[in-house]
MILORO-908396 format. One line per field, with one value per residue (C-alpha): residue in one letter; x, y, z. Coordinates in nm, 4 decimals. Layout:
N
aa	[A ...]
xx	[X ...]
yy	[Y ...]
zz	[Z ...]
END
This chain:
618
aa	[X X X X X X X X X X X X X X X X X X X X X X X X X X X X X X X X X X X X X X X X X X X X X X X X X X X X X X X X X X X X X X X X X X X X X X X X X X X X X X X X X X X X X X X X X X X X X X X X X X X X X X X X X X X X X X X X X X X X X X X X X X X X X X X X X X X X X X X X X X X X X X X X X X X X X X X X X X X X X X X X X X X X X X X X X X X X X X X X X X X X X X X X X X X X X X X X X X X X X X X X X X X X X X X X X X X X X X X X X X X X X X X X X X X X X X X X X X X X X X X X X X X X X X X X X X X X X X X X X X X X X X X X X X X X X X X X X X X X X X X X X X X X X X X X X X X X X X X X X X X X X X X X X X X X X X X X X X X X X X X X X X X X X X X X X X X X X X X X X X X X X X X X X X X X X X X X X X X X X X X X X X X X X X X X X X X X X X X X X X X X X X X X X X X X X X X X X X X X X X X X X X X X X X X X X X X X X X X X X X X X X X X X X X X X X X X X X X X X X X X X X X X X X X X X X X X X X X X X X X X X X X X X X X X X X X X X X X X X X X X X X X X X X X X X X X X X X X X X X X X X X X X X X X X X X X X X X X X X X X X X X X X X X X X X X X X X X X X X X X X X X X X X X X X X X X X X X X X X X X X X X X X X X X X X X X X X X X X X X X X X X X X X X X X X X X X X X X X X X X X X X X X X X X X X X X X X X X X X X X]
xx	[10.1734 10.2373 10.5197 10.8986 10.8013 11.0656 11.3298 11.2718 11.1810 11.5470 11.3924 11.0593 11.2734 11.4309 11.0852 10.9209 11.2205 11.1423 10.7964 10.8436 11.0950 10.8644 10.5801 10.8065 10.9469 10.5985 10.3851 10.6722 10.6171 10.3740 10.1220 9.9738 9.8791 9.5202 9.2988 8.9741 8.9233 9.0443 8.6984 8.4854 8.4402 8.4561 8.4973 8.4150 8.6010 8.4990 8.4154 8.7401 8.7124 8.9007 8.8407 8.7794 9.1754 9.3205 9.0960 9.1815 9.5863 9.5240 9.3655 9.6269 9.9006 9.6669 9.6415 10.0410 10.1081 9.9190 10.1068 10.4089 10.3572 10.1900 10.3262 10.1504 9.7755 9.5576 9.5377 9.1781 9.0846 9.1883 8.9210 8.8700 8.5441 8.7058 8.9779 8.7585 8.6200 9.0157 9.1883 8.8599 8.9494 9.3082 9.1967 8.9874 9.2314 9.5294 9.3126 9.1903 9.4963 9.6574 9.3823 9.4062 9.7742 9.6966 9.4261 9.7465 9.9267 10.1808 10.3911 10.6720 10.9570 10.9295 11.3149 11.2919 11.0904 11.3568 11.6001 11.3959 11.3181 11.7302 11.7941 11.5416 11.7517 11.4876 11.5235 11.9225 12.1269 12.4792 12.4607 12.3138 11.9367 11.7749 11.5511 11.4246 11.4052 11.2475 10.9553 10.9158 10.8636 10.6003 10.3716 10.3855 10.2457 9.8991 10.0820 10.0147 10.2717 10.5439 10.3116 10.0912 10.3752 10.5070 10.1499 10.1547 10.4996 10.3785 10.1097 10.2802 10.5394 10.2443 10.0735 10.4794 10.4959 10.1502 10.2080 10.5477 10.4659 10.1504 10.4335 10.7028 10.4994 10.3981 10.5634 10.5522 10.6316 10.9788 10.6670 10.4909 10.8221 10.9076 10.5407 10.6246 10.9976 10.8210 10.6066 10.8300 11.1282 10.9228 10.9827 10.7728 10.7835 10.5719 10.6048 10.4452 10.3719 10.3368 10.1272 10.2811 10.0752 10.3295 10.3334 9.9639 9.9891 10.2447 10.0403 9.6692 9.7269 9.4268 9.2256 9.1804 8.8392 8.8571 9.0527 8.7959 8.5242 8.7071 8.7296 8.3571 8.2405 8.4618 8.4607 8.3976 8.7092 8.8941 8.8159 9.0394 9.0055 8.8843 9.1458 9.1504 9.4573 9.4327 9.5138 9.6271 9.7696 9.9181 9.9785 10.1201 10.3530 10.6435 10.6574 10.6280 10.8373 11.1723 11.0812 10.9972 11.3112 11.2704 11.5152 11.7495 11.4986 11.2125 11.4071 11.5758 11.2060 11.0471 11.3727 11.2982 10.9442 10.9723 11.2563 10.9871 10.8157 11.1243 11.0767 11.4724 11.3572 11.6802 11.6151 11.6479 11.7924 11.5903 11.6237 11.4227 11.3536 10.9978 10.7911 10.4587 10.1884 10.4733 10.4765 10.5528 10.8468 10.9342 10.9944 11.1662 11.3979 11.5231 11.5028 11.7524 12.0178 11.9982 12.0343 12.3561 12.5395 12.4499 12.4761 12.1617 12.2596 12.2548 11.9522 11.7511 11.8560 11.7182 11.4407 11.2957 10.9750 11.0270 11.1784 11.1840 11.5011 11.6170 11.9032 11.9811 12.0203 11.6325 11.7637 11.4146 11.5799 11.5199 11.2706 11.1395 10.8893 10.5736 10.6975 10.6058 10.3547 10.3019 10.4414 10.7270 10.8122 10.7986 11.0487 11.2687 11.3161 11.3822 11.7003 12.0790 12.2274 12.3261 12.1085 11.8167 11.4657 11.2216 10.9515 10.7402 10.3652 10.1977 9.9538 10.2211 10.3494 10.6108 10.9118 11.2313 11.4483 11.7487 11.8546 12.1304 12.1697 12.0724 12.1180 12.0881 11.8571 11.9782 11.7627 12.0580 12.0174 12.2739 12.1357 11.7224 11.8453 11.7955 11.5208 11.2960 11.4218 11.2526 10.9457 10.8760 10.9892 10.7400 10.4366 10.4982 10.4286 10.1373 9.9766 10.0387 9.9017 9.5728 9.5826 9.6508 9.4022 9.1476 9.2643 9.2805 8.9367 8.7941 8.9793 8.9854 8.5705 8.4646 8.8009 8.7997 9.1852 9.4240 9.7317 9.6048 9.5208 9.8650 9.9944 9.8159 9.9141 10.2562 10.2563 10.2713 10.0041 10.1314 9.9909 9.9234 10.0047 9.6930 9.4854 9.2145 8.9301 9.1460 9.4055 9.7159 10.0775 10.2230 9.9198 9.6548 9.7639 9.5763 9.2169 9.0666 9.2055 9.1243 8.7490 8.7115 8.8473 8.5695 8.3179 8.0457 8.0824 8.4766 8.5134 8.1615 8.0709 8.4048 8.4171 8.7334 8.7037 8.6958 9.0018 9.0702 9.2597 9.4282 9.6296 9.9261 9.8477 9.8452 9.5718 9.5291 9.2589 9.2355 9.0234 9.0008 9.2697 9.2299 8.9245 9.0550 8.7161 8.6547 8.6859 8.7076 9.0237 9.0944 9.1817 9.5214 9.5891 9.5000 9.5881 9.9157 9.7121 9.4134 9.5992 9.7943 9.3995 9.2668 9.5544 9.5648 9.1888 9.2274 9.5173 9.3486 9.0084 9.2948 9.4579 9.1557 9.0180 9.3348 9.3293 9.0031 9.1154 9.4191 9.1970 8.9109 9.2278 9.3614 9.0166 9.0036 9.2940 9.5909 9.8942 10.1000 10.3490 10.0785 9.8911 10.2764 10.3261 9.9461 9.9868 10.3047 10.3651 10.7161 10.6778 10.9472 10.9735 11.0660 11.2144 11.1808 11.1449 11.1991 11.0070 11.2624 11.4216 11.5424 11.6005 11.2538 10.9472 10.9049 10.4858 10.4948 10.6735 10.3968 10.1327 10.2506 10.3033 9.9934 9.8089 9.7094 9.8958 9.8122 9.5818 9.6610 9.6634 9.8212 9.7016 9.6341 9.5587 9.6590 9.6674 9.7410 10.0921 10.1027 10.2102 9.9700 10.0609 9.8289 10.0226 9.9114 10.0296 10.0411 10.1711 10.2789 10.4426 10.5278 10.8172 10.8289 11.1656 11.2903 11.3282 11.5998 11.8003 11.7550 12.0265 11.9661 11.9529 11.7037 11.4981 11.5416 11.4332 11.0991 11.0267 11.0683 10.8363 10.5895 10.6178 10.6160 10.2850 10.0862 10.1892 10.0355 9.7368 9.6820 9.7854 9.4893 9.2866 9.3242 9.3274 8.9754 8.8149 8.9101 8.7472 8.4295 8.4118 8.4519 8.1682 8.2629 8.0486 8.0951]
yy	[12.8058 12.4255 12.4519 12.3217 12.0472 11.8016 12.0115 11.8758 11.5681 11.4564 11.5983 11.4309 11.0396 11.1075 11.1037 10.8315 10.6686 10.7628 10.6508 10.3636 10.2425 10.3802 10.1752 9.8421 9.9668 10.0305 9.7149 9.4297 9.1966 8.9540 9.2055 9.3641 9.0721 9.0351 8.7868 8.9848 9.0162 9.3323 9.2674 9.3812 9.7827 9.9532 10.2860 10.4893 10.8399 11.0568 10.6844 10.5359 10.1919 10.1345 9.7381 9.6402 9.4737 9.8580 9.9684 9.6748 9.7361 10.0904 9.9646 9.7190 10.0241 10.2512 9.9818 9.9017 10.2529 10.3144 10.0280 10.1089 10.4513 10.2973 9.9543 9.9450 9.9622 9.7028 9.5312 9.4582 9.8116 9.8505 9.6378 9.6875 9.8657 10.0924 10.1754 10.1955 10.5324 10.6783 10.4695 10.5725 10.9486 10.8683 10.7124 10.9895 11.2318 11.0854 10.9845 11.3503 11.4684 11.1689 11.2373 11.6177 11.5524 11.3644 11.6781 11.8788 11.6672 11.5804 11.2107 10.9994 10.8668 10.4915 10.5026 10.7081 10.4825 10.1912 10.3973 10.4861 10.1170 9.9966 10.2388 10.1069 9.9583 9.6873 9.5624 9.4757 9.1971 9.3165 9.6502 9.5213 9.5068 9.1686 9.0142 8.7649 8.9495 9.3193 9.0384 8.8570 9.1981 9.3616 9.0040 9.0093 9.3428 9.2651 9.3595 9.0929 9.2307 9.4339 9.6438 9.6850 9.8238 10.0641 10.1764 10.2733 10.4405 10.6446 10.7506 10.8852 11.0854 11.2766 11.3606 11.4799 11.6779 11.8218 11.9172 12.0303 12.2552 12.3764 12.4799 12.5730 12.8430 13.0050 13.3038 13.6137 13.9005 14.2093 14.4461 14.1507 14.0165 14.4143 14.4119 14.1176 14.2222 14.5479 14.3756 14.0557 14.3157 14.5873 14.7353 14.8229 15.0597 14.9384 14.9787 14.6942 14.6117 14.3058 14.2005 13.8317 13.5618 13.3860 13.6323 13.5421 13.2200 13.3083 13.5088 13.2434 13.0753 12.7969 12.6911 12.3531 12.4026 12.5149 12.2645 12.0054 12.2113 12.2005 11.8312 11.7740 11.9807 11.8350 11.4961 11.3218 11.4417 11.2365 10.9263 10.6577 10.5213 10.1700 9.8987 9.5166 9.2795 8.9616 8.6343 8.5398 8.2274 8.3314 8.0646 8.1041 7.9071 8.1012 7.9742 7.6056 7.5676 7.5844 7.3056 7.0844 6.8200 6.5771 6.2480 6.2186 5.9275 6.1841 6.4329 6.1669 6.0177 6.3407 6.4071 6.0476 6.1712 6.4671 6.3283 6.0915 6.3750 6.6528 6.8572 6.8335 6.9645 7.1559 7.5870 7.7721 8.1185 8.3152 8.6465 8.8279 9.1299 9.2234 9.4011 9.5022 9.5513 9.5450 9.6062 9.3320 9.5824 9.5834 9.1989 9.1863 9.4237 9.2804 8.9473 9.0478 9.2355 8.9057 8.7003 8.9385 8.8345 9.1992 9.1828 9.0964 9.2931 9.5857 9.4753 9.4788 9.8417 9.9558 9.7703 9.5935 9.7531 9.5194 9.7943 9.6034 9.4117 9.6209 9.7450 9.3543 9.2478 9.1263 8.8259 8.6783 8.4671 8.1384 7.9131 7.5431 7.5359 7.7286 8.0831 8.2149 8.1736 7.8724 7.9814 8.1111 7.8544 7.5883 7.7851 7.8998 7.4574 7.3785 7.6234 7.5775 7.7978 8.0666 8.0522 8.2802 8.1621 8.3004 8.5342 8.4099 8.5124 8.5679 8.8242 9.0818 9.0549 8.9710 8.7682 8.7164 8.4520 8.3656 8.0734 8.2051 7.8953 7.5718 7.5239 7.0974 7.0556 6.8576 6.7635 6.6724 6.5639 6.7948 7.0846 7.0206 6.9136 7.2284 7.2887 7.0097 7.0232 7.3288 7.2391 7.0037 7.1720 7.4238 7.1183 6.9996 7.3618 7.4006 7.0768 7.1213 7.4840 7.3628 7.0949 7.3052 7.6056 7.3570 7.2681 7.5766 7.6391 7.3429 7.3749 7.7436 7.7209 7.7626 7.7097 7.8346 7.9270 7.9437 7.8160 7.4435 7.4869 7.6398 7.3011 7.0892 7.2404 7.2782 7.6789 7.9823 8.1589 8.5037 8.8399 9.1547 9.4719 9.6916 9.8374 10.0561 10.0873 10.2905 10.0375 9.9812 9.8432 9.4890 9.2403 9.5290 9.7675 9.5764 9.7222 9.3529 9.2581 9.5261 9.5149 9.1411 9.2104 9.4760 9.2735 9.1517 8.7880 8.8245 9.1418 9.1000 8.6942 8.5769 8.3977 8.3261 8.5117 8.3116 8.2563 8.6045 8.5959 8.8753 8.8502 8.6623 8.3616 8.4653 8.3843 8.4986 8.3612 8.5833 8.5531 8.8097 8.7915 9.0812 9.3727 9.7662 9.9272 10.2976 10.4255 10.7613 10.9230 11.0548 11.3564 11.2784 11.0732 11.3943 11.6628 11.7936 11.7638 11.9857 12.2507 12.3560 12.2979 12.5238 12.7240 12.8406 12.9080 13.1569 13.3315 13.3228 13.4718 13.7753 13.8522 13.8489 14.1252 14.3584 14.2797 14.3816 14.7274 14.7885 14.7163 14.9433 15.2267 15.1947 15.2002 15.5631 15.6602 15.6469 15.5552 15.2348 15.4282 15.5687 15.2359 15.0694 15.3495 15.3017 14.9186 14.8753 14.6804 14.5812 14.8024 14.7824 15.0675 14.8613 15.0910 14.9643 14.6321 14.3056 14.0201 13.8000 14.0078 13.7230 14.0197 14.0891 13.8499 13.5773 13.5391 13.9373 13.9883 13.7531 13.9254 14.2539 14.1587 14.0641 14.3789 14.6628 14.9086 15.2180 15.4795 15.7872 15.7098 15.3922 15.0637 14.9280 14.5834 14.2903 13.9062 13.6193 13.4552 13.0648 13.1007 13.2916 13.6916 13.9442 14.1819 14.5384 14.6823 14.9908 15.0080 15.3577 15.2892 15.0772 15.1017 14.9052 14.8349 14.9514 14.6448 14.8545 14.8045 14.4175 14.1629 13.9899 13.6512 13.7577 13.8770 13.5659 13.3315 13.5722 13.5124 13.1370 13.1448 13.3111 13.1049 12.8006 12.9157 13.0064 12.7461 12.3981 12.6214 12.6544 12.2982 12.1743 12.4501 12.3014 11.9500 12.0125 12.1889 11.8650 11.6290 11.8681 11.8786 11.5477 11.2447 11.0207 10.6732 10.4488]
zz	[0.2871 0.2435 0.0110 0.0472 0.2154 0.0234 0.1401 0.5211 0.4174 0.6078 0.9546 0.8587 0.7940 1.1445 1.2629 1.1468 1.2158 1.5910 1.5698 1.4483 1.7284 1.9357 1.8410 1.9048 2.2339 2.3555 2.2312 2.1883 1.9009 1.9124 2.1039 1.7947 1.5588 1.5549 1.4004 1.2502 0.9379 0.7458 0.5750 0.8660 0.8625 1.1896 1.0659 0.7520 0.6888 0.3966 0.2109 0.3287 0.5101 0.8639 0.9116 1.2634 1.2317 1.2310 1.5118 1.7078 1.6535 1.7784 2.0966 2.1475 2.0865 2.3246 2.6267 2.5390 2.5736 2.9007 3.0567 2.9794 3.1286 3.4318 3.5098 3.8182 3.6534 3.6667 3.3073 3.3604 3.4349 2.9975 2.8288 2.5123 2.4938 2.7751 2.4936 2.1790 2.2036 2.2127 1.9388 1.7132 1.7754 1.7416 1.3859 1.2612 1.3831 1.1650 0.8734 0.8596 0.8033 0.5647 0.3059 0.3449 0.2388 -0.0615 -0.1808 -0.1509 -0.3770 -0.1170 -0.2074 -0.0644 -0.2727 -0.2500 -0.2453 0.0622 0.2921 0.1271 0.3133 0.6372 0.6491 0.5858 0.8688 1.1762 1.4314 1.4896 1.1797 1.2347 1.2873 1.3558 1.2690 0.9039 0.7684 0.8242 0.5747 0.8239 1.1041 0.9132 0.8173 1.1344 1.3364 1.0924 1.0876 1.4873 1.4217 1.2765 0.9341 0.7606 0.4231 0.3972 0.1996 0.4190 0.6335 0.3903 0.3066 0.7246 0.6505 0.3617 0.5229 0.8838 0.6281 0.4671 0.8359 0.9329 0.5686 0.6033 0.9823 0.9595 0.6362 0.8629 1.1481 0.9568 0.7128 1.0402 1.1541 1.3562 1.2544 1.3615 1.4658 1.6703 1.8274 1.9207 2.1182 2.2845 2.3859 2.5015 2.7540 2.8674 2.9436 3.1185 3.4117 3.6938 3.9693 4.2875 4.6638 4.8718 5.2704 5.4355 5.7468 5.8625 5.9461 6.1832 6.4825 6.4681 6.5183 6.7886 6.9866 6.9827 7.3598 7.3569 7.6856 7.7798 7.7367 7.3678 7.2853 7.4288 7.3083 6.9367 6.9573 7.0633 6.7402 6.5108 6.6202 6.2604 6.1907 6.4275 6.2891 6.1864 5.8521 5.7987 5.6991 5.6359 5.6459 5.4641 5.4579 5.0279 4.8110 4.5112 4.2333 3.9103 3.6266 3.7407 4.0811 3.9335 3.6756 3.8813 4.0611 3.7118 3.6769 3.3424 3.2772 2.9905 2.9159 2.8547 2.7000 2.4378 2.4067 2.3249 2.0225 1.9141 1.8975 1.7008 1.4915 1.3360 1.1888 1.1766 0.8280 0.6776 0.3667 0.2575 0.3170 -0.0396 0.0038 -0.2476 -0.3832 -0.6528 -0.8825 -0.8761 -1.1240 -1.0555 -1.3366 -1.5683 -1.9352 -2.1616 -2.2937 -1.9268 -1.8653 -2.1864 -2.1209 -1.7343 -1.9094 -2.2154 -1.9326 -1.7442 -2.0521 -2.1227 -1.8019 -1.6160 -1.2363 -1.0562 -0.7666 -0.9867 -1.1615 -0.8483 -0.7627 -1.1007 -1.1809 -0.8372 -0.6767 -0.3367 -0.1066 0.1460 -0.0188 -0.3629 -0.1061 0.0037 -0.3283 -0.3624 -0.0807 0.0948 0.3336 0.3795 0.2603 0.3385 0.0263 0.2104 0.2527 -0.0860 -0.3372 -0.4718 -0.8462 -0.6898 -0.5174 -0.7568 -0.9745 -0.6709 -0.6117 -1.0139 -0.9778 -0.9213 -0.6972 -0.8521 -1.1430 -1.2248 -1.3376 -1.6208 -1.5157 -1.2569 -1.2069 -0.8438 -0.7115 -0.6157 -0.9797 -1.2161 -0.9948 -1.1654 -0.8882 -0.8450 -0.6112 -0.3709 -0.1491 -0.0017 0.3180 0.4474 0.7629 1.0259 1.3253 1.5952 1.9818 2.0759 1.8782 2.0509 2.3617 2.5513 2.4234 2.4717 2.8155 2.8557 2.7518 2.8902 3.2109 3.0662 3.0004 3.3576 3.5022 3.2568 3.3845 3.7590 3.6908 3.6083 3.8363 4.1633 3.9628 4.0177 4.3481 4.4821 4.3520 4.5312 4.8995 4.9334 4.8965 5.2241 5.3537 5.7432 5.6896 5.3567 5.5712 5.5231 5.1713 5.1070 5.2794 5.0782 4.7582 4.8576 4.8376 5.0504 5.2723 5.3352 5.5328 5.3647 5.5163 5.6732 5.3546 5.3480 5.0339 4.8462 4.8052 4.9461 4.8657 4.7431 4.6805 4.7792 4.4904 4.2919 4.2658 4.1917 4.5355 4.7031 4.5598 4.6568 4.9838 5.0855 4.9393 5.2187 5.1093 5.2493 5.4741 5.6605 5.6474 5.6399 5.3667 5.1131 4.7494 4.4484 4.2595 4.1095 3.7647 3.7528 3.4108 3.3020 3.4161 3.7864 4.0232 4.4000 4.6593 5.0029 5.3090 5.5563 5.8121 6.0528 6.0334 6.1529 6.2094 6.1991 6.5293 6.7084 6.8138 7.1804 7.2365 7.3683 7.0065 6.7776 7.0381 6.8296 6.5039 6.6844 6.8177 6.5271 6.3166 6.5785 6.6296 6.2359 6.2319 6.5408 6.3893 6.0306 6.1772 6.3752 6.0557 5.7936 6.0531 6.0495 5.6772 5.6110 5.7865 5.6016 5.2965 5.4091 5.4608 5.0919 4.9389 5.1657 4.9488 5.1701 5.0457 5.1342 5.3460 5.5539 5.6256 5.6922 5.9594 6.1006 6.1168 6.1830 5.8576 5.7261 5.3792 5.0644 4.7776 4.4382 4.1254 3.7929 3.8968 3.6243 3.6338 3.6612 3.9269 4.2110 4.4767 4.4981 4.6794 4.3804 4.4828 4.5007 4.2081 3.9798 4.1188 4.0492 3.6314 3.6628 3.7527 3.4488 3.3559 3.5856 3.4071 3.5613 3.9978 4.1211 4.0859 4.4679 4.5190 4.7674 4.7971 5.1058 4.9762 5.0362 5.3811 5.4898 5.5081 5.3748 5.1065 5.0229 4.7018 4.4743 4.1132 4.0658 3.6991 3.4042 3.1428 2.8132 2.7410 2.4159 2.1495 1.9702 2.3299 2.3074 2.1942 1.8795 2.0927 2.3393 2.0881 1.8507 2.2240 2.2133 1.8306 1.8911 2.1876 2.0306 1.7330 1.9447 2.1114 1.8211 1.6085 1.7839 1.8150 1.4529 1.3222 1.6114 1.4868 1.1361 1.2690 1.4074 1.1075 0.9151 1.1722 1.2045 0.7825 0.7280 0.6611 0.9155 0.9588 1.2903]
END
């Protein structure tokens, strides 16, 4: 069932590809990179370790995910713990199905994820793979190597092989699709009659005195909802740092500064061919091709097990003497550029290095002027922040109103709109506001909330401004409202009535023409009907497909449509249509619907079986 799989394995790269853009689009670098150690276990599958660093990524990608799809949620509503139980499932669930792969014997090509990697637009500068930048994104991704990373990709292409060979070796078969053709292109002869709510309602003419007696019984319904307004200070680094100035004087103080202690090391460009647990034969062999003068370009393409740059030429990037091993780098600086070193020892194996370039560092006014500007724009913000944070904290205590404290602090004191419990918009969709604004400390005694952090670095204070008790409605406020409530009811109570005697009539066995003529009922004849026939009642016309297939004397049935009429109906007749009569298109759309629909079901089934089977250890 699972074989072929290498021959989709260009549908399966187009994938991956997908997620992985997908994973930076949703979580943005930098959001990922946690510090626990991989050491820690949080999860045990069929003996295979998850540390507590993997679990923690996929709660970062989970929360990441939700916000993106809801920008106005609450952050602190995701805590972690809140997320845990999910990104475990979403573990097991993908593990399950990565090690039932490798059972299967199912593999990835190095060479292929080389390519899928070359071909991620996030890992681009200019249209062209980046060294730098490909390294810089996985790190702020809790991947702390770029094997580590390929080890993820490997793994997502045996989940695609394994579920796309699961979907792909499913199939219906000519018989099955000629069933369903049968059914979805039947026809169906019916007649129908209709008993319309509206003249009903037309026809109820309310008292004064019901509608006052209405009100009087139903009074709890009249009742306004309670809503606050409040009185708020916002204050975060945003709203401070425009209004940070700095002198030339600082900013040539703080260069003067840094200069002191400025790294100009020159950058070595390195690039490499990498052998891991290679043979002795092996070394000696790259070593005698680059002692012959062959290109080391080339050289790389054969021989280097670095995917991540055999298709850059083995180029690293840059280097000030602490991005590599120590080993490396020590033989990388005793170079010329251009020339190529001995074999190297590290950890990942045997290095081979030539030194591309050197690049001089200069550490110019002109070239940091910006940005030490900026920061320390950025350090006066940061220190006024936590000077007015604990500011705020100490006048809004007790304060009687926020307006003065806003004075003092030099900020705004601004007015929400009316909000009820359930929230409301601008400051009041947040749930933390609207939870410390229906507190009793604020919305009963008065007093101002504590400062609320509510993420990013922005705080709020609030103090009740104006209290909208529940209170009963007149009857002149809600008297529309009422008499089209009361109004329905009446007319609903009239037409279940006649209903029920139309009913009681076709249960006697008469026929829907002789219950149309007793009741005066608008009645239609429908003759080999389709079900996506647009001439015909759309609400009848589902409820009709849905009824069995007469067994000898009609089918009678009946059903209140949305609006409110009672229908009456009789199937007298259904006729397959003939599969033979069908277009090969429309029946190639019904094979891949039914393919569609019974295909998810059994990868989940399968999915499932693997979860329930295996040993799993929290």
């Amino acid at each position: 069932m699972l074989l072929d799989f290498r021959n989709n394995m260009r549908g399966v790269a187009i994938g991956i590809t997908i997620v992985i853009g997908l994973i930076f689009a949703l979580t943005g670098t930098g959001s990922l990179f946690i510090s626990t150690p991989d050491s820690e276990s949080a999860l045990v599958i069929n003996g295979y370790e998850i540390s507590e660093r993997e679990l923690l990524q996929q709660v970062a990608r989970e929360r990441n995910r939700i916000l993106n799809t809801n920008p106005e949620m609450d952050r602190s509503l995701l805590d972690d713990q809140s997320l845990r139980p999910q990104a475990i499932r979403q573990l097991i669930s993908t593990e399950v199905l990565i090690q039932a792969a490798k059972q299967q014997g199912l593999g990835v090509a190095p060479s292929l994820i080389n390519d899928l990697i070359l071909d991620v637009e996030q890992f681009k500068t200019e249209g062209k793979f980046d060294e730098d930048r490909f390294r810089y994104a996985i790190r702020n991704q809790g991947y702390t190597s770029s094997t580590k990373f390929t080890e993820m990709l490997a793994d997502q292409f045996l989940v695609e092989q394994l579920s796309d060979g699961i979907i792909n070796s499913s199939f219906v078969t000519s018989t099955e699709v000629a069933d369903l053709a049968a059914l979805a292109d039947q026809k169906r002869d019916f007649e129908y009659a209709r008993l319309a709510f509206q003249p009903f309602k037309d026809n109820v003419s309310l008292t004064e005195e019901q509608i006052a007696e209405y009100y009087e019984d139903n009074k709890q319904q009249y009742m306004t909802e309670r809503k606050l307004t409040i009185e708020y200070i916002e204050l975060n680094a945003g709203m401070l740092l425009d209004s940070q100035s700095v002198s030339e004087e600082d900013v040539q103080a703080r260069f003067e500064q840094e200069a002191e202690s400025a790294d100009t090391a020159p950058s070595l460009r390195a690039a490499h061919i990498l052998l891991e647990d290679a043979s002795q034969e092996l070394i000696a062999e790259v070593q005698a091709k680059l002692d012959a003068g062959d290109d080391f370009s080339e050289l790389v393409k054969q021989y280097s097990q670095d995917i991540a740059s055999a298709e850059t030429g083995g180029d690293l990037g840059f280097t000030t003497g602490d991005t590599f091993p120590e080993a490396f780098e020590q033989a990388l600086a005793a170079l010329d550029v251009g020339q190529v070193s001995a074999p190297v020892e590290t950890e990942s194996g045997t290095h081979f290095i030539k030194l591309l370039d050197v690049e001089k560092s200069e550490f110019l006014f002109e070239d940091q002027q910006e940005r030490i500007g900026q920061e320390l724009k950025q350090d006066a913000a940061d220190t006024l922040m936590v000077e007015k944070l604990e500011t705020l904290k100490e006048l809004a205590f007790n304060a009687d109103n926020l307006q003065e404290v806003a004075e003092d602090l030099e900020l705004e004191a601004k007015t929400s709109e009316p909000f009820s419990e359930n929230g409301g918009v601008g400051i009041a969709a947040s749930s933390m506001v609207v939870s410390a604004a229906y507190s009793p400390e604020v919305a009963e005694d008065g007093y101002a909330s504590d400062v609320l952090d509510l993420g990013d670095d922005n705080y709020v204070v609030l103090r009740l401004q104006e209290n909208f008790p529940s209170r009963q409605q007149s009857l002149d406020e809600v008297r529309v409202s009422l008499v089209e409530t009361l109004t329905t009811a009446i007319a609903q109570e009239n037409i279940e009535a006649k209903s029920a005697e139309i009913s009681a009539a076709l249960e006697g066995g008469d026929s829907i023409q002789a219950v149309s003529s007793a009741f005066d009922l608008e009645r239609q004849v429908v003759k080999a009907g389709a079900r996506s026939a647009r001439t015909i009642d759309s609400e009848v016309n589902a409820y009709v497909f849905d009824l069995p297939t007469p067994r000898g004397d009609a089918v009678t049935d009946s059903f209140t449509t949305a609006s409110g009429d009672f229908v009456a109906i009789q199937l007298t007749g259904v006729q397959l249509a003939d599969s033979d009569s069908l277009d090969s298109e429309r029946l190639e759309l019904i094979r891949s619907i039914a393919e569609s629909a019974t295909t998810g079901k059994e990868f989940m089934s399968y999915q499932q079986a693997l979860i329930e089977q295996a040993d799993i250890v929290q």
